[in-house]
DRENPA-3360 file (N, C-alpha, C; in nm, 2 decimals, always signed):
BEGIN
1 = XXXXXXXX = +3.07/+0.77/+5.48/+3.01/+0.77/+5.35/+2.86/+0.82/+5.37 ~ +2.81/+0.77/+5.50/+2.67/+0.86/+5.45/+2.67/+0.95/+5.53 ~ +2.76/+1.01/+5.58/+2.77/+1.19/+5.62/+2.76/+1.25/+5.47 ~ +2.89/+1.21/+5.39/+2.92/+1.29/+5.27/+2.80/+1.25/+5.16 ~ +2.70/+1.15/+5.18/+2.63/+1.16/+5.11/+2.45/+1.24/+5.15 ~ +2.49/+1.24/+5.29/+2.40/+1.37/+5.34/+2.40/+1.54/+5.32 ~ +2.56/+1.55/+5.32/+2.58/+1.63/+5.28/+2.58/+1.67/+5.13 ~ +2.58/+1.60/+5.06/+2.55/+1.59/+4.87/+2.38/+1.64/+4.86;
9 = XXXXXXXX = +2.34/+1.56/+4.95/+2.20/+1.55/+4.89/+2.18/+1.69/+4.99 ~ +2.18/+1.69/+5.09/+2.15/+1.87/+5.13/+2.16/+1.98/+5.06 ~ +2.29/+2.02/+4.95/+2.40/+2.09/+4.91/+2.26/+2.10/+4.77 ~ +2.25/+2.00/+4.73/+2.19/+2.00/+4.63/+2.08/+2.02/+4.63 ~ +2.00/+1.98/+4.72/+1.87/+2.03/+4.78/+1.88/+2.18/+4.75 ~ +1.97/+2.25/+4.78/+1.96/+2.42/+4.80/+1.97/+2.41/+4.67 ~ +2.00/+2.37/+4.54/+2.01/+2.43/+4.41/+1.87/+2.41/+4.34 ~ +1.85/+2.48/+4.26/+1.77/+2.49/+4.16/+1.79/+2.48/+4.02;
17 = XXXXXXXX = +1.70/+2.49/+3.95/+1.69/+2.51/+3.77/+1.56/+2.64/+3.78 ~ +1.61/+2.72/+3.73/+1.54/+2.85/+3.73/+1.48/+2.81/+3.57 ~ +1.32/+2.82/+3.59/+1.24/+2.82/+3.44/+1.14/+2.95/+3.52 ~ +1.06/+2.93/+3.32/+0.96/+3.05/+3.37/+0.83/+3.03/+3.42 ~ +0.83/+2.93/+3.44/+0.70/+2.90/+3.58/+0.76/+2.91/+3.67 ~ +0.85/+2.89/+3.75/+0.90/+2.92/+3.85/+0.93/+3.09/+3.92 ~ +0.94/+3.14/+3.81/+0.96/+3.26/+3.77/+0.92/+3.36/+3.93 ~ +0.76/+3.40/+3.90/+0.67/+3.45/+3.97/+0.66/+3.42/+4.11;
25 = XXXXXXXX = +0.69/+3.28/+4.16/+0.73/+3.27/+4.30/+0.88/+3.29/+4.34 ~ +0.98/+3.28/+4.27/+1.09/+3.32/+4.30/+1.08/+3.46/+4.36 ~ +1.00/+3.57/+4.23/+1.04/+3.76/+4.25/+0.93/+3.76/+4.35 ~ +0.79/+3.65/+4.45/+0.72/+3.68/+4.51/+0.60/+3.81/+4.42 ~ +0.58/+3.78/+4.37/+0.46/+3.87/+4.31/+0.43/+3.81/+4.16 ~ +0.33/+3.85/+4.11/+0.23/+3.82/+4.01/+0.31/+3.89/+3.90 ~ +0.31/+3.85/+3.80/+0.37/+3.93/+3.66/+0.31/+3.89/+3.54 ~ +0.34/+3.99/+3.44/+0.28/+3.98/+3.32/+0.44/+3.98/+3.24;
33 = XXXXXXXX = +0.43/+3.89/+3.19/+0.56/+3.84/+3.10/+0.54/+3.93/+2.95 ~ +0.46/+4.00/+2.94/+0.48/+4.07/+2.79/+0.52/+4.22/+2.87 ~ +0.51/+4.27/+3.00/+0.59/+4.37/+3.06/+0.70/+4.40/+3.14 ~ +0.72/+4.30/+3.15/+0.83/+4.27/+3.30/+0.92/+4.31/+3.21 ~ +1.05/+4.40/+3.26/+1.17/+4.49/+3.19/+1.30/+4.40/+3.30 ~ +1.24/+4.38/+3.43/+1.38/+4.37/+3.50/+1.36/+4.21/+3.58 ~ +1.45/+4.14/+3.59/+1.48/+4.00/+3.71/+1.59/+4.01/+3.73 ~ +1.59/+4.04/+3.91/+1.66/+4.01/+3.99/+1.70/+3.93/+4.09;
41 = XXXXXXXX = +1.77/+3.87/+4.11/+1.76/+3.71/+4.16/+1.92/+3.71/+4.20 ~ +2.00/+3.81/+4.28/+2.17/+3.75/+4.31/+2.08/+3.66/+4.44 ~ +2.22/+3.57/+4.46/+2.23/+3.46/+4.62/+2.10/+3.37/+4.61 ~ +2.07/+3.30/+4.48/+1.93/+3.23/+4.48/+1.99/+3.12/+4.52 ~ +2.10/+3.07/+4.49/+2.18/+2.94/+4.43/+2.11/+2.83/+4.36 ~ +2.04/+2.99/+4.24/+2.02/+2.89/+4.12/+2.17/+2.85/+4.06 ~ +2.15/+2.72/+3.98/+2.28/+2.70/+3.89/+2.23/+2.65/+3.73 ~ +2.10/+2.69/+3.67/+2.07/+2.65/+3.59/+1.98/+2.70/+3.52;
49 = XXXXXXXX = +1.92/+2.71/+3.39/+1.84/+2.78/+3.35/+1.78/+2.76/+3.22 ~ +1.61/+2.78/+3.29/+1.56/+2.75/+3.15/+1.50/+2.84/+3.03 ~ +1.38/+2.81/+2.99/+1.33/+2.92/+2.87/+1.29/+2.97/+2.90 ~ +1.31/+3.13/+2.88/+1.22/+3.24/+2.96/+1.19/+3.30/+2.83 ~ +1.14/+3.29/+2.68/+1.11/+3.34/+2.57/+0.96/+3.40/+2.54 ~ +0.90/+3.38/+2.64/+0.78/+3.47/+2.70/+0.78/+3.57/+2.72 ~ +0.91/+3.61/+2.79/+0.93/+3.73/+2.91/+1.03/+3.84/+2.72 ~ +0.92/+3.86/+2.64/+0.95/+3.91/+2.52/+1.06/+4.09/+2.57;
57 = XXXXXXXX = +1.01/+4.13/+2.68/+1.06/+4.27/+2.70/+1.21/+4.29/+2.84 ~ +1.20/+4.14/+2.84/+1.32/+4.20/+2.98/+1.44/+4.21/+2.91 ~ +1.48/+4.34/+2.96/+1.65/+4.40/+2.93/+1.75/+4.40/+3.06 ~ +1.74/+4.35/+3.18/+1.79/+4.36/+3.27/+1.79/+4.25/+3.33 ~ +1.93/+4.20/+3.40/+1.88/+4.03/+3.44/+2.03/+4.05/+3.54 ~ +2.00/+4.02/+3.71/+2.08/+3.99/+3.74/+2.08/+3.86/+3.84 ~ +2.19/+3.77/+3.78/+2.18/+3.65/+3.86/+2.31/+3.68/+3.93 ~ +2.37/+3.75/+4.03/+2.50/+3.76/+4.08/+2.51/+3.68/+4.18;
65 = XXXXXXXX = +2.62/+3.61/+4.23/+2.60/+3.56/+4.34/+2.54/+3.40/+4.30 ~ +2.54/+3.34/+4.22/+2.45/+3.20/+4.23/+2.57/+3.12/+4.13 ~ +2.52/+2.99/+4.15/+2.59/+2.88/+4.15/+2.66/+2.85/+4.01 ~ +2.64/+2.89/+3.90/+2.65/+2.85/+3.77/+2.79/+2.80/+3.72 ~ +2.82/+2.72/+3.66/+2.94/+2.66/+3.68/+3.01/+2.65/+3.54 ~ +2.90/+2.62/+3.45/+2.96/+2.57/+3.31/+2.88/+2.66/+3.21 ~ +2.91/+2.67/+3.11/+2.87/+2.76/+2.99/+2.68/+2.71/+2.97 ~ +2.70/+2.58/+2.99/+2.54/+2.52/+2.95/+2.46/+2.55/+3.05;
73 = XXXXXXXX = +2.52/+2.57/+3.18/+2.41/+2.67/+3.26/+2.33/+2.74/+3.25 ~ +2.38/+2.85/+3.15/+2.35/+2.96/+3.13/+2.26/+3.01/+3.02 ~ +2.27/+2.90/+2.93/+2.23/+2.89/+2.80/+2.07/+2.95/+2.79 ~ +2.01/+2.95/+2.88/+1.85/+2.99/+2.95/+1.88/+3.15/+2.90 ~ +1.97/+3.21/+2.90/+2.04/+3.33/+2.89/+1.98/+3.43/+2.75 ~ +2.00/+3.29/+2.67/+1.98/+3.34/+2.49/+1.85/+3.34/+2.48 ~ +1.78/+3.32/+2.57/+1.66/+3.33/+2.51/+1.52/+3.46/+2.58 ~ +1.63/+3.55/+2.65/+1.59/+3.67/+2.64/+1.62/+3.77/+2.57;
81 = XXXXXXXX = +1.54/+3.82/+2.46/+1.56/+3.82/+2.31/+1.62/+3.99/+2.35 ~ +1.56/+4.06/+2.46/+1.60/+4.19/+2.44/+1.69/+4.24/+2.52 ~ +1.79/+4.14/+2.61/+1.87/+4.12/+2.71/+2.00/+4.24/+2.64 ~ +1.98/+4.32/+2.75/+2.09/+4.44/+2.70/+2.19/+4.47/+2.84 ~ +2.19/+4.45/+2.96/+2.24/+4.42/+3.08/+2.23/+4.32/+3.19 ~ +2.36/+4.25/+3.20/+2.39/+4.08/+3.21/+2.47/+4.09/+3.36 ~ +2.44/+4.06/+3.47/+2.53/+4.09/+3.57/+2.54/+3.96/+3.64 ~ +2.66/+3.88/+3.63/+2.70/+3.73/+3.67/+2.82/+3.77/+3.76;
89 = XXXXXXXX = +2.86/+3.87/+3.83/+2.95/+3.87/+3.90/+2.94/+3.78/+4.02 ~ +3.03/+3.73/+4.05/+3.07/+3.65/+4.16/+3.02/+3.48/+4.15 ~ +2.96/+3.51/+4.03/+2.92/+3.33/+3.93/+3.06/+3.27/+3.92 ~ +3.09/+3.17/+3.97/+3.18/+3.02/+3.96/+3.22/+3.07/+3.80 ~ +3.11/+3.07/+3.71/+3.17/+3.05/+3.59/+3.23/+3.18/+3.54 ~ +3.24/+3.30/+3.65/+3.25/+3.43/+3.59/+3.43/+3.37/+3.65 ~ +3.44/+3.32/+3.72/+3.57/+3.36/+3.77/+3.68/+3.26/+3.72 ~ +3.62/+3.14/+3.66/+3.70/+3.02/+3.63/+3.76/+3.03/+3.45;
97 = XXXXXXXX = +3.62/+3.10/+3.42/+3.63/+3.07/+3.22/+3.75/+3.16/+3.15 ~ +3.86/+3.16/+3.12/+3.94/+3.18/+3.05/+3.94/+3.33/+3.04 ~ +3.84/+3.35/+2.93/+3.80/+3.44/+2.82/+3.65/+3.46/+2.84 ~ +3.61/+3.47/+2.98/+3.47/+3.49/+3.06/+3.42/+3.59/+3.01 ~ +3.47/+3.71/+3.00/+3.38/+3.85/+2.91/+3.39/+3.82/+2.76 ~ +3.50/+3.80/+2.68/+3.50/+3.81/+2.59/+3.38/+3.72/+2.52 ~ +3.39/+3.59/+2.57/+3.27/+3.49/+2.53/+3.10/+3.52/+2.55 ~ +3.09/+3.61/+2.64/+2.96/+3.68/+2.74/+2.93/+3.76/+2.59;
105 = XXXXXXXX = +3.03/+3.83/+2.57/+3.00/+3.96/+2.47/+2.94/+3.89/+2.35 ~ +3.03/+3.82/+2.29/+3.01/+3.74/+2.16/+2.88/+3.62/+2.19 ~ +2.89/+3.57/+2.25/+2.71/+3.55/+2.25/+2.62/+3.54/+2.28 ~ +2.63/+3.71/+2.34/+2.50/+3.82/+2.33/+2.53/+3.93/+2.28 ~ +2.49/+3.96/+2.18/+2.51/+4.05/+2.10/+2.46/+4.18/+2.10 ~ +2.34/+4.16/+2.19/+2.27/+4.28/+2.21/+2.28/+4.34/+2.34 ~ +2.38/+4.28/+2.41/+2.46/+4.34/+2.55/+2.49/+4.45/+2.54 ~ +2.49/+4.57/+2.60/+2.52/+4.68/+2.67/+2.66/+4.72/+2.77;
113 = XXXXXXXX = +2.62/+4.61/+2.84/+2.65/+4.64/+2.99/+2.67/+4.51/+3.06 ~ +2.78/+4.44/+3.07/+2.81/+4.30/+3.11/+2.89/+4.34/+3.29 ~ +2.79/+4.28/+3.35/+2.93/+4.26/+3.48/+2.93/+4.43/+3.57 ~ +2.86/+4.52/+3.52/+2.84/+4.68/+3.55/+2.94/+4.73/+3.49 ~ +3.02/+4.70/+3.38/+3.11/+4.80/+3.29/+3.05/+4.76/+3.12 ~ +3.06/+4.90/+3.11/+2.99/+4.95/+2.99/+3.08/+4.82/+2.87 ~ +3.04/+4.80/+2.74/+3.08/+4.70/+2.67/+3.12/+4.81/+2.57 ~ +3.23/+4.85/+2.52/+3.28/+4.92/+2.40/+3.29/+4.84/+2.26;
121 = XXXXXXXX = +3.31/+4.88/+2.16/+3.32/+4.85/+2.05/+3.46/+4.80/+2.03 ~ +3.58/+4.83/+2.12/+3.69/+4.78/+2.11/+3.68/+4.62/+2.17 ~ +3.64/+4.60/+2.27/+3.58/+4.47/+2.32/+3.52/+4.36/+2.26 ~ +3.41/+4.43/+2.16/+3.32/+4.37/+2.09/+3.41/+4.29/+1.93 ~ +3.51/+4.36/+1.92/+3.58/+4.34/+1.76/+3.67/+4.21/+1.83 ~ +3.72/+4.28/+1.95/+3.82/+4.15/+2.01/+3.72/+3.98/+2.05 ~ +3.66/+4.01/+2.08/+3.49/+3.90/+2.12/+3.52/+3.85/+2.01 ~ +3.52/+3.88/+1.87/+3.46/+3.82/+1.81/+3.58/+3.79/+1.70;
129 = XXXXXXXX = +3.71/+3.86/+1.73/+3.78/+3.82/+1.69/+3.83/+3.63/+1.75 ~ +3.80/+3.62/+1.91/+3.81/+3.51/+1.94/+3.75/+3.44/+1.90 ~ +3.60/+3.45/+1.90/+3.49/+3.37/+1.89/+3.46/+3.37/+1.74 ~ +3.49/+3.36/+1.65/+3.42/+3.37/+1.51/+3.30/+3.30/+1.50 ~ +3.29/+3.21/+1.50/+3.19/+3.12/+1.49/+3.02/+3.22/+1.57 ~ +3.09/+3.29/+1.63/+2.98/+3.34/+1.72/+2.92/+3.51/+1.64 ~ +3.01/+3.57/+1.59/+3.04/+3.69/+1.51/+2.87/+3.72/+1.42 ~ +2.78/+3.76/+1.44/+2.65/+3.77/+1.35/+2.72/+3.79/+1.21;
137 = XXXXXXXX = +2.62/+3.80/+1.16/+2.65/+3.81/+0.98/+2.61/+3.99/+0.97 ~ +2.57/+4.04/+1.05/+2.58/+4.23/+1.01/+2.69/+4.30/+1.07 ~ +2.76/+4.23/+1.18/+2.90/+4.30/+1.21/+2.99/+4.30/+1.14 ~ +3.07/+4.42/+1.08/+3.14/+4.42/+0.96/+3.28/+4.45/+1.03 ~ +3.40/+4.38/+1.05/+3.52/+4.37/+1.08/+3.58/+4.46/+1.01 ~ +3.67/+4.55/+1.07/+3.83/+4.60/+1.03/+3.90/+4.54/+0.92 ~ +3.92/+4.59/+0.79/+4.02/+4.51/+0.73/+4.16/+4.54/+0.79 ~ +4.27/+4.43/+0.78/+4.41/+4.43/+0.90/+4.47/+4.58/+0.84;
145 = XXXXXXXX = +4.48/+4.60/+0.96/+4.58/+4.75/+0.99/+4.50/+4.86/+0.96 ~ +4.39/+4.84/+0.95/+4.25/+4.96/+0.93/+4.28/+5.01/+1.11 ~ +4.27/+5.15/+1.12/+4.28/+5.22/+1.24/+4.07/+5.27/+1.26 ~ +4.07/+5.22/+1.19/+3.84/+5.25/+1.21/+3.81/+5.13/+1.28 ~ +3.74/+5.23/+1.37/+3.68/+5.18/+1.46/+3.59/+5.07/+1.41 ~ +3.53/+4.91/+1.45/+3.41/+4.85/+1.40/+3.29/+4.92/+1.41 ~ +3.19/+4.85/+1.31/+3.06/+4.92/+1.36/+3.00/+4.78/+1.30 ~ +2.87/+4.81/+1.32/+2.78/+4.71/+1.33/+2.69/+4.76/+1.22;
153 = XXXXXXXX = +2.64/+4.70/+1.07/+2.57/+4.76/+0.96/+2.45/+4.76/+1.03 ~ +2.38/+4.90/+0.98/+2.25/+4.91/+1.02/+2.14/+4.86/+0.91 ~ +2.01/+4.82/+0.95/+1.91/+4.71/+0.90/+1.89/+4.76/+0.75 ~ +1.93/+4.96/+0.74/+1.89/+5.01/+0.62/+2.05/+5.07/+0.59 ~ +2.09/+4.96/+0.48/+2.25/+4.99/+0.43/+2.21/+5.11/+0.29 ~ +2.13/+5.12/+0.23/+2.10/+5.25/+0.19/+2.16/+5.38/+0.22 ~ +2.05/+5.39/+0.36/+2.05/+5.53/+0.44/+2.21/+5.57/+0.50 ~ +2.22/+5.40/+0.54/+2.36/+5.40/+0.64/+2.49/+5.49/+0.54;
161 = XXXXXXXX = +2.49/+5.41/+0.40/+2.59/+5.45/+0.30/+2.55/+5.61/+0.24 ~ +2.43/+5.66/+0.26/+2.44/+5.84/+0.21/+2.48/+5.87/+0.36 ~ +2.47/+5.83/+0.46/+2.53/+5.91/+0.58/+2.67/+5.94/+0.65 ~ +2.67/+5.78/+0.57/+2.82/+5.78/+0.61/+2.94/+5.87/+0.48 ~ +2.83/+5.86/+0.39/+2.95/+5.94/+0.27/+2.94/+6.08/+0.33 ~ +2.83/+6.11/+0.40/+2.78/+6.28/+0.40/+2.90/+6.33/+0.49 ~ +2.92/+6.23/+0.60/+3.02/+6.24/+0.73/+3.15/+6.25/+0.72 ~ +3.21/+6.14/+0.60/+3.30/+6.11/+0.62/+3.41/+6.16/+0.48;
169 = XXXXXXXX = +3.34/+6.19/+0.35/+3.35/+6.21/+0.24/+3.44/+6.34/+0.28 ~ +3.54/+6.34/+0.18/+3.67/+6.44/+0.12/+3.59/+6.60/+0.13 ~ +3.55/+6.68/+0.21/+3.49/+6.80/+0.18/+3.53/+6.89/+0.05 ~ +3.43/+6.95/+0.00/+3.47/+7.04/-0.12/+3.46/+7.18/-0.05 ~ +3.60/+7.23/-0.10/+3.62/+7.30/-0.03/+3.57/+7.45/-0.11 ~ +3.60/+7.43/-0.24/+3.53/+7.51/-0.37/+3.38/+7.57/-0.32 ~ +3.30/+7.48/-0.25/+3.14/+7.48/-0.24/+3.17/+7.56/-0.13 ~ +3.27/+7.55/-0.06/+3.25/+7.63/+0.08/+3.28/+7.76/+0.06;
177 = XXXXXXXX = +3.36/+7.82/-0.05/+3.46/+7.95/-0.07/+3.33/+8.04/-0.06 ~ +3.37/+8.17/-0.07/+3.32/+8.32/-0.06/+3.28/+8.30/-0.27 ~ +3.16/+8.34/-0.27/+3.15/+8.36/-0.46/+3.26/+8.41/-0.49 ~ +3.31/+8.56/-0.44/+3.36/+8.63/-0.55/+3.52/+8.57/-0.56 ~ +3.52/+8.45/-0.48/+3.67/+8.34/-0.48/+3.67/+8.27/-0.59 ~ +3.56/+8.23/-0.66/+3.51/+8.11/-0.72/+3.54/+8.18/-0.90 ~ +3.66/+8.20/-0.96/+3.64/+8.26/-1.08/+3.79/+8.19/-1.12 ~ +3.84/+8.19/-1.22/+3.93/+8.10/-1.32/+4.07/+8.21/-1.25;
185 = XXXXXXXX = +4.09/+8.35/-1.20/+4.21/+8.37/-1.16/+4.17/+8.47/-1.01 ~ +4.25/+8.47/-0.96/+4.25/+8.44/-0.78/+4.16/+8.61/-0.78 ~ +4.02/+8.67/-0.75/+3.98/+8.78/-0.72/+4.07/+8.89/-0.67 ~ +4.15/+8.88/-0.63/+4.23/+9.05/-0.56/+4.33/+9.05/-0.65 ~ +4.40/+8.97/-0.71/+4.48/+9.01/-0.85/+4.43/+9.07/-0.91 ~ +4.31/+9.02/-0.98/+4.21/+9.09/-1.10/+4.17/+9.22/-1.06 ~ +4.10/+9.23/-0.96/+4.10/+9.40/-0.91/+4.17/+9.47/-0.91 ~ +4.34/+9.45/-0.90/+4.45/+9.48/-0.90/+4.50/+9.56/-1.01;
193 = XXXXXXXX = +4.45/+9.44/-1.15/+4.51/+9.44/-1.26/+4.38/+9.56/-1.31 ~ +4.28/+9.51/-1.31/+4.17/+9.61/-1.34/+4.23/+9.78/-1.30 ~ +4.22/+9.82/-1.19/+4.25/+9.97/-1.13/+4.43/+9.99/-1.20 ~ +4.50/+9.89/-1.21/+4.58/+9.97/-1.33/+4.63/+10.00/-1.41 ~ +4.50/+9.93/-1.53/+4.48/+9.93/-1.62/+4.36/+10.02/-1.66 ~ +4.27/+10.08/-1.54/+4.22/+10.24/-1.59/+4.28/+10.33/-1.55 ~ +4.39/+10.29/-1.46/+4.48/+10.49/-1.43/+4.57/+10.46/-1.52 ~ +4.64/+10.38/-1.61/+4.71/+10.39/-1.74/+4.61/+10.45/-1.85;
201 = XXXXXXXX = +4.49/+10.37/-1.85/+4.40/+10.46/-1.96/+4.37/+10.60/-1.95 ~ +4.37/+10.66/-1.81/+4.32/+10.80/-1.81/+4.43/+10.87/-1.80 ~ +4.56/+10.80/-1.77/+4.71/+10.90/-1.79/+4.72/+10.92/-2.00 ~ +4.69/+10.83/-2.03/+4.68/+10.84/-2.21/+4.58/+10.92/-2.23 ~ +4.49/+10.92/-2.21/+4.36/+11.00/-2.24/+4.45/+11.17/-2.19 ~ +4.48/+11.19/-2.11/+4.52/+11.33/-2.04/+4.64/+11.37/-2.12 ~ +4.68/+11.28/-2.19/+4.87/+11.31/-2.28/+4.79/+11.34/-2.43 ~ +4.67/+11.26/-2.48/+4.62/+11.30/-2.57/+4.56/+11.43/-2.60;
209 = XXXXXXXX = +4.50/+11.46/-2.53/+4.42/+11.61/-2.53/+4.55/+11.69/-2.56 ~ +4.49/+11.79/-2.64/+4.58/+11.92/-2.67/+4.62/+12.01/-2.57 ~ +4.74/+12.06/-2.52/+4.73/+12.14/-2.41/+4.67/+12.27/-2.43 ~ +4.58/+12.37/-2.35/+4.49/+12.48/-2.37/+4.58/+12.60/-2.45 ~ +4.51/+12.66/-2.53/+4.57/+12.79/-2.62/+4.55/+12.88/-2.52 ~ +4.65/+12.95/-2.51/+4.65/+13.09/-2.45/+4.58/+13.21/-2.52 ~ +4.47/+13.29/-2.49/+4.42/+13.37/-2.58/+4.47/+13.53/-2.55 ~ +4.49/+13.59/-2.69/+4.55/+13.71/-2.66/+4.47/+13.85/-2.55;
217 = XXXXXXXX = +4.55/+13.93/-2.50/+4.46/+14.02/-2.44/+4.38/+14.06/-2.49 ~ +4.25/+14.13/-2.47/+4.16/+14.17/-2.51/+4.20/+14.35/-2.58 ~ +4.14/+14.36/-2.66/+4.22/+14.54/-2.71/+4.11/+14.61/-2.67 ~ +4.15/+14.69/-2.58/+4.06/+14.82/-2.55/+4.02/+14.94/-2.67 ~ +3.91/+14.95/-2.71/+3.88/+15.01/-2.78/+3.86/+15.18/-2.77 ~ +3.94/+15.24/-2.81/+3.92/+15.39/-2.75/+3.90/+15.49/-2.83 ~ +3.82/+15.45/-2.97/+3.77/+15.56/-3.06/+3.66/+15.63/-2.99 ~ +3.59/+15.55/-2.87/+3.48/+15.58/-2.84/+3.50/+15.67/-2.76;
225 = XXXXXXXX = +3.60/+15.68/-2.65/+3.64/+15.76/-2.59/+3.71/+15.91/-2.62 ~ +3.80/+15.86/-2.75/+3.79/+15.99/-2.82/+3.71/+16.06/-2.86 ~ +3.58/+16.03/-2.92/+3.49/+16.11/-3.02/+3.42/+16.17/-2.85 ~ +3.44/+16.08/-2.76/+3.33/+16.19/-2.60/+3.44/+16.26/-2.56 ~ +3.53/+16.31/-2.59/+3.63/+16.43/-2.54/+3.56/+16.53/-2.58 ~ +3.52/+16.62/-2.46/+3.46/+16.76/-2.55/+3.55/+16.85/-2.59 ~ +3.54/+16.94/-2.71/+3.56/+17.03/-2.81/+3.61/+17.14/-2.69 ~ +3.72/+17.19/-2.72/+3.75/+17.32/-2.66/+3.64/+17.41/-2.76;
233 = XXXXX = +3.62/+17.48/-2.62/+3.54/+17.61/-2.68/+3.63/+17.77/-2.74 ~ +3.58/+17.83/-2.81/+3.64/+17.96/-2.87/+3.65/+18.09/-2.77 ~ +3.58/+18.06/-2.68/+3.61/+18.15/-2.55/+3.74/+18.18/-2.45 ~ +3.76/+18.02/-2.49/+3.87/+17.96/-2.38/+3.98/+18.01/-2.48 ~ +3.97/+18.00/-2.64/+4.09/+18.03/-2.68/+4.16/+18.15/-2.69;
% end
């Protein structure tokens, strides 16, 4: 009994409760909590965790490799407000919990990137299909047998609703046409009908006109010619 209770109290000895005073001696260096982007900490054998709501800018957080066991572990989790890549691989609680991602996704909502695989919008609809209670009030669900994709309403439903009609709206196809398409009967008929309806007008025009009068030959006039015949002379006769 007091081997296994040497051993208890050693075992436990190595665990910790990660808060944010502790913080700065864990990473060994000096920080400023309104800049710090990244904590890394796998093999600490932390199993616990407290407020870090200071640390206003960290988006990267890996605790892989440490002790965490139960959901309330972790709960220290929610309160890095800009947390967009979460990496708990090889965590007790990554490998025991049911529905370990799905729960991760749904509540943290502003995850990215759980575990080093990308978090899809297919994932995110299933998350929260399990978890409802967890589901924010701007994620807008699939109605049943909708094949659209989820999305998440943006902060300005305004803008979001002329963008999405601009995107997605029935095209007019009228607005797209060539002008000279755009007239009450189809353009190349009417040009059609046009050209022959003026070579029927200029075939009637040409049947109308009189055909040309032939004018008689002209009469050669030869009094003139007679009166310049000279006069036999009385010599000759």
């Amino acid at each position: 009994c007091c081997c296994c209770c040497c051993c208890c109290s050693e075992s436990l000895a190595h665990r910790m409760k990660l808060t944010a005073d502790k913080l700065p001696g864990k990473l060994g260096q000096r920080i400023d909590p309104a800049t710090l982007e990244k904590i890394a900490l796998p093999n600490e054998q932390i199993d616990d965790l407290g407020d870090f709501s200071i640390y206003v800018n960290v988006r990267e957080v890996d605790f892989s490799h440490n002790l965490f066991r139960f959901e309330r572990q972790i709960e220290g989790l929610r309160t890095f407000r800009s947390l967009q890549v979460l990496n708990l691989t090889g965590c007790p609680f990554a490998k025991t919990e049911k529905n370990y991602r799905s729960l991760m996704i749904a509540k943290f909502p502003s995850l990215h990137e759980l575990d080093r695989q990308i978090i899809t919008r297919t994932e995110r609809a299933v998350a929260y299909d399990l978890f409802p209670n967890l589901r924010p009030a701007e994620f807008v669900m699939p109605p049943a047998g909708s094949s659209n994709v989820p999305r998440e309403t943006p902060q300005n439903p305004a803008a979001f609703s002329a963008t999405h009609d601009s995107l997605f709206a029935t095209p007019d196809r009228s607005a797209r046409a060539p002008t000279h398409f755009q007239s009450d009967a189809p353009a190349p008929r009417a040009c059609a009908l046009d050209l022959q309806q003026q070579q029927q007008s200029h075939q009637q025009e040409q049947q109308q006109q009189p055909p040309p009068q032939s004018q008689p030959p002209t009469a050669i006039d030869t009094t003139t010619h007679d009166a310049a015949e000279p006069v036999p002379s009385a010599q000759s006769s």
